[in-house]
N, C-alpha and C positions, 0 to 999 in steps of 0.2 A: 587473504580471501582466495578461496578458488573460482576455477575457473565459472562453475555454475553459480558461485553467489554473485558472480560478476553477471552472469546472463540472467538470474536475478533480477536485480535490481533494475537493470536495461527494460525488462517485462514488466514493474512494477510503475517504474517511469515513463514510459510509453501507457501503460492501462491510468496513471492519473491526469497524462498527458488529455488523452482522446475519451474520459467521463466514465472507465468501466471501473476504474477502482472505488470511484463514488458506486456506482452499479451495486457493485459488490457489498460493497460496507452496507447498504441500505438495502439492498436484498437479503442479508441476513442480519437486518435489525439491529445494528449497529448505529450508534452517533458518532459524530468525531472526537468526541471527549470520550466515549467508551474504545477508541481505537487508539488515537490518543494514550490513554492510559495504560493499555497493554503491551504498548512497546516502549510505554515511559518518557512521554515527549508531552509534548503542549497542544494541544486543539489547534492552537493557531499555524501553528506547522503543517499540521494536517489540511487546514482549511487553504494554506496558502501551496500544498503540494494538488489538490485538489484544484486549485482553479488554475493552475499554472504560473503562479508568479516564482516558485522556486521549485528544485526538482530533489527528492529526498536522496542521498549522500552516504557514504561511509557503511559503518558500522549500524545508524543511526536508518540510513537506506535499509539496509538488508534484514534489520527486523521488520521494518514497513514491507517489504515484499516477502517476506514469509510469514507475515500474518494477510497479507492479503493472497498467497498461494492455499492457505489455511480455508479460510473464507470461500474460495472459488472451490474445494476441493467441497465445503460444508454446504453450498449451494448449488450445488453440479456444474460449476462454470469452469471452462479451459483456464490453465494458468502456465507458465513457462516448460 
């Protein structure tokens, strides 16, 4: 990983940390199962990076934060 997929993820995990990655998903019409599904994980991952019980990881991470840098770019919102 380089160095920006590292600071990445940092910004995707912090934005699910503090409610803006839900923000985002839901400001462009998105469910967890249709987020979910685009980075090929489980709802429940999502729901459980979302409310903060786990914090999204790896490879697995950095699709979640470049679909949600995706998202914030799709709805004018700041991303890393």
């Amino acid at each position: 990983m380089t160095d920006h997929d590292l600071r990445l993820i940092a910004w995707a995990r912090k934005a699910a940390a503090d409610g803006h990655a839900r923000q985002l998903r839901e400001r462009a019409g998105w469910s967890q199962a249709e987020l979910a599904a685009a980075i090929d994980t489980t709802e429940a991952s999502v729901s459980r990076w979302e409310s903060g019980d786990r914090r999204p990881r790896g490879d697995l991470g950095l699709a979640y934060a470049r679909c949600l840098a995706e998202l914030a770019a799709v709805t004018g919102r700041r991303s890393a």
